[in-house]
Every structure is written in structure tokens, then in C-alpha cells.
C-alpha positions, 0 to 999 in steps of 0.5 A: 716377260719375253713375249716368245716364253709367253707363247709357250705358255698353254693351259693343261690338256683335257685329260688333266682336268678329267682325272680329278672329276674321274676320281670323284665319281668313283669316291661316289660309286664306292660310297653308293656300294658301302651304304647298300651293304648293311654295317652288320655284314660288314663287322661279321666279315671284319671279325671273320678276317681279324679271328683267321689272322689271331689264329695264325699268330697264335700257332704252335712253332711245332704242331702249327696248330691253336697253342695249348698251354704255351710255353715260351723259350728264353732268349727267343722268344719263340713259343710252343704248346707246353706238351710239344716242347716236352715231346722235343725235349723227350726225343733229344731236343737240345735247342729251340725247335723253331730257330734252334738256338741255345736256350737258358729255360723254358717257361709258361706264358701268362701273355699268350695263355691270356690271348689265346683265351680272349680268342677262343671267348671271341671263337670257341669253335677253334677250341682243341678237342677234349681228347687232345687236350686231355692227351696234351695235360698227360705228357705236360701239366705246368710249370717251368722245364729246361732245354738240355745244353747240346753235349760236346762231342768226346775227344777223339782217342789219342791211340795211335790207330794208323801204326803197328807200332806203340809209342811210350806211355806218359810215364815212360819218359825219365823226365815225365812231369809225374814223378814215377817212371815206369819200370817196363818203359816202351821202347820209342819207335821212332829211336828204337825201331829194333825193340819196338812193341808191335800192338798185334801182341796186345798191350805192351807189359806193365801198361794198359789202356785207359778205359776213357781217354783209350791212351796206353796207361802204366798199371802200377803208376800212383795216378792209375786207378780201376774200376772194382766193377768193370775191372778197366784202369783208368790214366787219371791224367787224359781228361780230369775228373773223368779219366779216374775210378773214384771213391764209390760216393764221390763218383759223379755217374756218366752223361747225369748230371741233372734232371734234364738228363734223366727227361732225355734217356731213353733207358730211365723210361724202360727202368719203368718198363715204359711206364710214362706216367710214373717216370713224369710223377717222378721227374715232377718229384724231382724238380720239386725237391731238387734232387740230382741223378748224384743224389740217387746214384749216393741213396742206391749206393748206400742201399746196396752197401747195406745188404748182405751181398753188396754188389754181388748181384749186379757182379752175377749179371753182368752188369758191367761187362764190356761197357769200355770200348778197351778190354777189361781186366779179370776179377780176382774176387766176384765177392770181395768188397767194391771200394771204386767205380768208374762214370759209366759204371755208376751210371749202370748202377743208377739205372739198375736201381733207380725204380727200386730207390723209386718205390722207396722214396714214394714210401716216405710220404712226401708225394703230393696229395693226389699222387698218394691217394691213388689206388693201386691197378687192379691188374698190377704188373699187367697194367698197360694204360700207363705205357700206352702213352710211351709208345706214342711219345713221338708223335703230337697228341692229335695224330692218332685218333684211333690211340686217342679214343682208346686211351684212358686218360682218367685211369692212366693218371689216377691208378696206381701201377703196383710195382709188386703185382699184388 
């Protein structure tokens, strides 16, 4: 070895070899602390922290409170309480409301309804008060529900709205793919400026607007149809299937087409005249004998067709008017027979007589047992337990005590609103 490496060679410094025997005598000092703290004491504050970290992993994605009966959105996975979810729904939710992605269902969750009970086993202090719970079990009771599809907006008009000037109809053309021409084509402005139709002098004549797509439309074209009740025509070539006044029974009625849609309108609740709790008996009766708004909207049809003066009722109150955006025509005959509708219009039709077709459909006794056993409120019509809840839809169930202690949960669920005020 070279003797000038060895030389260099020396022993570690002093603090070096302390630090080891530091370390060791504060491995000591913590034990000495541990073994005058008792082990119960211990356990008590490792059950403390272990019950404040479950409860926060057990908060609803919407109240941030102890979830009650927890659902679970699909494919997220994010969970919330049962009733929350409906509130989200109810109020026009059409995503998950943590991270709003599009959801395939909604389901309850035996997992973390599970954990949540070892929880509350382990701090029943954490437990929701009566109140709340009872408020939570009348706007949600159990079962799966569905998150409506976030609609797609409506194409835009195809209208010239930035000229003075029309343009030709798709029926004016001589070569147009429909095989009829119009017999007052449209002058094309753009060719013809001199005998071009100046929109301030209304529709140009023989034509229309469509009373969906609002494109100009030829009023005795094979592919115009109207509306017996709005008296609006209809392109039948802008959007299929919508642009159309169809048959009464094979019309699909406006923005229903599922149960979820009727969970989201507004108007269902005030058919009901705010009557939360008939509309959820209702929608629960639904679900189960998977019927559609369709469905109805054919039974209320039927109905109407059935009596003496058909549609004339709706005809005098004005049921329909001025529900396009396009002006309507004139009716001929407010008392001649209805053989066509169009979407909006069989959507005023299903609104208008959805609680009746509801009070008939309760009289066929398919209702679950509890439901039909109800008595009827003693003060019928004038009943307001079963609205109060409406009003307060908006809100979480813990945010008005003062609600809360004035609601009567037991009677808003098991008195029957008597629709005829008897």
C-alpha cells in the first residue's frame, strides 16, 4: 500500500460515533413516555382518529354529510345519499353531481350501506337525526333511478333571419328530389331579385312555415301535414320523425319519452297541484309496471275520443294556442272530429290529463297494498301536508329545521289526497 494513502487514512470524527448513541437514547426516552400512558388511553384515541377519518370517507358527494341510504352512480363510482340524488335529479341533474360525467344508472349500495352501519355500531352519536331521516325516506325510499341523458340542443332555424328577401321552398326547385313542385314557386332572390317576395308582406303564397324546423314549407305538398289542434303545418322533410303532425295514437309526445322525463318536469308536479307525494306514488308505479309517458298519452287519447265532445274542451281553453314559435292557422270547425297532432301539442294533451288518467289507473287496484289502504285526508282538496314537501324540493333535508319540525312525515305518507274534495 502506498505509505502517503495510508497517511490519509483517519478514524471517523466524534460526531459520528455520537449520533448512533444519540438516536438510542431517544428510542429509550419514547419508550419510557409510551409505558406511562396507559394502553386504554391509547385505543381510545386510535379509535377516535380511526372513527373522524371513516366519516369522512363515508360523506355524501352532495350534503358532505353521514350518507344515508347511499346510492352509487355508474361508471364513476361516486356515491351519494339516495335522497340527494333525487333532489339532483328532480332539479335537472343530467350527470354525476361530483364529477359530472355521463351516467348509465344509478344504484343502491349494499357495500357502503354495510359500512356505514359497522360505523354507526362502532359511534351511533354520528347517527342523522329522526327528523332528517324521516324527510330523507319521503323524497327517496329505495330501489334503483336514472340520471336523464343531457338533451341535445335543437338545430338552429334554418330561416333566413338577416334578409328581407324569401328564398325558395325545398318544393320550388323543378328538379327537387320529392317529386311535386309547387304550383306558386318562390321567386330565388339571388336570380330574380325584381319579383323577389319581401318577408315584411308575411308568408309568400301557397307556403307556410314548419312549425318545428321554422324553414318555409308548400302547404299542399304530399309531405305537409297540420296539426288538428294547433292548426301549425308541418315540412315533414327538416328533421324526421319530428317535422310531422302524425296520426293521434302514433304520435310520441314532446321531450317524454321515458319515466325520467316526467322525474325532471316541472309541469308533472303542478298537474298534481304540488302534491309531491302522490307524483313519487305515481312515478313508483310507473317504474314498476314499466309504463311510458306514450303509454299514458295513448290511455288519455283513447279516453277523450270516448266522450261525447272529444277534444272540444281542450279546443275552448285554449289549450294549444300559440305553442310554436310560427304563427298558426285558423280553425275551420272548433267541433269537427281531430285525426292528427303534433309533438308539442301531445305533450299539452298528456299534461292536461295526466292526474285524471291518474285517478283512473288507482281504481284498477294494482297499487301496492300500503298505498291502497290509505284513508282519504279529512280536509281533501284543502290537504297541504303532501305539498309542503314541493316547496322545499330544492333544498337538502337538513336545511330547515323549522320545515322540518312542522312537517308530518306520518300523515304526508299514509293519508290519501282526495282529488274530489269529499
Amino acid at each position: 500500500m502506498n505509505p502517503a494513502c495510508a497517511t490519509m487514512k483517519r478514524r471517523a470524527s466524534a460526531s459520528f460515533e455520537d449520533r448512533e448513541e444519540i438516536l438510542s437514547k431517544r428510542l429509550k426516552d419514547d419508550r419510557r413516555d409510551n409505558d406511562g400512558m396507559s394502553e386504554d388511553i391509547r385505543l381510545r384515541m386510535d379509535a377516535s382518529q380511526i372513527v373522524d377519518e371513516l366519516e369522512q370517507e363515508l360523506q355524501c358527494g352532495c350534503c358532505s354529510a353521514l350518507v344515508y341510504r347511499p346510492v352509487i352512480v355508474n361508471p364513476c363510482q361516486h356515491f351519494f345519499c339516495g335522497s340527494c340524488c333525487m333532489l339532483w335529479i328532480k332539479n335537472g341533474g343530467t350527470n354525476c353531481p361530483a364529477c359530472r360525467g355521463v351516467s348509465g344508472s344509478v344504484t343502491p349500495s349494499r357495500a357502503i350501506q354495510r359500512m356505514v352501519d359497522l360505523f354507526l355500531r362502532a359511534a351511533p352519536h354520528k347517527a342523522r337525526l329522526e327528523r332528517e331521516r324521516h324527510q330523507a325516506d319521503a323524497i327517496y325510499t329505495n330501489g334503483p333511478m336514472r340520471i336523464p341523458l343531457p338533451r341535445e340542443p335543437s338545430p338552429e332555424p334554418a330561416i333566413h333571419q338577416n334578409t328581407d328577401l324569401a328564398r325558395p321552398c325545398p318544393h320550388c326547385d323543378p328538379g327537387n328530389p320529392w317529386g311535386w313542385r309547387c304550383p306558386q314557386p318562390i321567386p330565388d332572390p339571388t336570380t330574380d331579385a325584381e319579383r323577389a317576395w319581401h318577408l315584411d308582406d308575411g308568408a309568400p303564397p301557397g307556403h307556410g312555415y314548419c312549425g318545428n324546423c321554422e324553414n318555409l314549407l308548400a302547404l299542399n305538398a304530399p309531405t305537409t301535414t297540420k296539426c288538428d289542434m294547433c292548426q301549425v303545418s308541418f315540412c315533414g322533410i327538416g328533421i324526421q320523425g319530428r317535422c310531422v303532425a302524425a296520426a293521434l295514437l302514433s304520435q310520441h309526445p314532446h321531450n317524454m319519452s321515458d319515466i325520467g322525463d316526467l322525474i325532471t318536469s316541472s309541469e308533472v308536479y303542478d298537474c298534481f297541484d304540488g302534491n309531491t307525494i302522490e307524483v313519487e306514488i305515481m312515478i313508483d308505479y310507473l317504474s314498476a309496471q314499466r309504463l311510458s309517458p306514450r303509454h299514458i298519452y295513448r290511455e288519455i287519447v283513447a279516453h277523450l275520443q270516448s266522450q261525447p265532445r272529444g277534444f272540444a274542451p281542450l279546443i275552448e281553453l285554449e289549450l294549444f294556442a300559440d305553442v310554436h314559435g310560427v304563427a298558426s292557422g285558423t280553425d275551420p270547425d272548433p267541433t269537427a272530429p281531430r285525426s292528427r297532432i303534433c309533438r308539442i301539442c301531445a305533450t299539452e294533451v298528456l299534461l292536461w290529463g295526466l292526474r285524471d288518467w291518474w285517478i283512473r289507473e288507482r281504481q284498477k287496484g294494482f297499487l301496492e297494498e300500503d298505498v291502497l289502504r290509505r284513508k282519504d285526508c279529512p280536509d281533501g282538496w284543502g290537504c297541504q301536508k303532501q305539498k309542503d314537501l314541493g316547496a322545499y324540493a330544492s333544498l337538502p333535508p337538513w336545511m330547515n329545521q323549522e320545515y322540518l319540525q312542522n312537517f308530518d312525515v306520518v300523515h304526508a305518507r299514509e293519508c290519501e289526497f282526495n282529488w274530489f274534495g269529499l
